[in-house]
C-alpha positions in Angstrom: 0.0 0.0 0.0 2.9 1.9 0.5 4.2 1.4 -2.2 1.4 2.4 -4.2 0.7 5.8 -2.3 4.6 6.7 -3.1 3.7 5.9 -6.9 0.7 8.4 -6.8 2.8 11.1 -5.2 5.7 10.9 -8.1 2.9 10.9 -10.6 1.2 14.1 -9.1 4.5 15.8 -8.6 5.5 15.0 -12.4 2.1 16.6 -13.3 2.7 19.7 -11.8 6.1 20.2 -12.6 4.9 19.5 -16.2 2.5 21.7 -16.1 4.5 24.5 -14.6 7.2 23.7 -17.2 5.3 24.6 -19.7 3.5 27.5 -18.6 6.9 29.6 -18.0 9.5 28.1 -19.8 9.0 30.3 -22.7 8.7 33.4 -21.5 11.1 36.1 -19.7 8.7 37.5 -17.0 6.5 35.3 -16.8 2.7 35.8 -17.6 2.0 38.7 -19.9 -0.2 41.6 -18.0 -3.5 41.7 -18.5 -3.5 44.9 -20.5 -1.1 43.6 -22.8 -3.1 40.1 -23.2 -6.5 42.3 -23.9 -5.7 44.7 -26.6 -5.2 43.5 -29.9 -1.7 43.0 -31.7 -1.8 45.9 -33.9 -2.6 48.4 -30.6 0.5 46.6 -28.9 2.5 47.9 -32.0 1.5 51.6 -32.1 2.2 52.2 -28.7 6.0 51.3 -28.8 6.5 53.3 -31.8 5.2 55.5 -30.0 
């Protein structure tokens, strides 16, 4: 039974680092903010030429 709990607890631990992996692997800062994620991609653009 032991055993079997210790197997459950690696799988759920592989799972979340997984899942954490690839949520922020790719990115320098993490998540973007949520005024960057709401306007559109063309807005994004104008205001750093700006």
């Amino acid at each position: 039974m032991l055993l079997l709990m210790l197997e459950a607890l690696g799988a759920l631990l592989l799972l979340v680092f997984i899942v954490w992996w690839t949520m922020f692997s790719g990115r320098d800062r993490g998540e973007p903010a949520a005024r960057d994620a709401a306007s559109p991609p063309s807005e994004r653009q104008n205001e750093k030429n700006e």
